[in-house]
Residue, then its C-alpha position, 0 to 999 in steps of 0.5 A: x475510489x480505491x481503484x486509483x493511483x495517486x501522485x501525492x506532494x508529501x509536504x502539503x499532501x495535495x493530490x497533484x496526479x489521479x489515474x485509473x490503476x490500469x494506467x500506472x504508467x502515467x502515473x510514474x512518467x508524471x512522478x518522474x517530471x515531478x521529481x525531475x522539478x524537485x517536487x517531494x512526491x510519492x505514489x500511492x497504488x492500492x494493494x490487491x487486498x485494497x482493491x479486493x475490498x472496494x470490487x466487493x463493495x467496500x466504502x473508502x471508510x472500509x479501505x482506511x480501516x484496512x489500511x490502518x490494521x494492515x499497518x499496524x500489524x506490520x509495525x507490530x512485527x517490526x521490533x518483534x525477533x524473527x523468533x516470536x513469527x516462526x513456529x519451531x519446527x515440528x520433527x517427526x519420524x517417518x516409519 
C-alpha cells in the first residue's frame, strides 16, 4: 500500500524497485546502481501524512486524493508573495 517506497524509471514510469519503507536503504543503494547504469530514476517515499492515512485505513484512491490537494496547495502558493501567507503582525502594549 502506501507504506512502500518505490524506484521509478521517470520516462515509462515502470516500478523498477518496491520495498517496505522500514528498508529505505535498499531503495537508495538500488537507485544508486541505477543511476550509476544512466537509468533516469526517481524515489517515491510516502510522506507522514500519507502514511497516517493509509495506518487509519485509508484506500490508495484515499491517498491519490491527498496527494493531488497537497499538491495543489503547494502550487497555489508557488506564485503567491510571501505577503498573501503571513498574517501582519498584531502589536499590542503590554501594560
Amino acid at each position: 500500500m502506501s507504506r512502500r517506497i518505490k524506484v521509478i524509471e521517470k520516462q515509462g514510469l515502470e516500478v523498477l524497485f518496491e520495498c517496505d519503507i522500514q528498508e529505505e536503504e535498499k531503495a537508495y543503494t538500488f537507485a544508486k546502481e541505477m543511476e550509476e547504469l544512466g537509468i533516469d530514476i526517481e524515489v517515491q517515499i510516502p510522506s507522514v501524512t500519507e502514511t497516517l492515512i493509509s495506518t487509519l485505513g485509508a484506500n490508495e484512491e484515499d491517498v491519490s486524493t491527498l496527494k493531488k490537494m497537497m499538491d495543489e496547495e503547494i502550487e497555489s502558493h508557488n506564485d503567491a508573495n510571501c505577503d498573501d501567507c503571513i498574517p501582519e503582525p498584531i502589536n499590542k502594549e503590554i501594560h
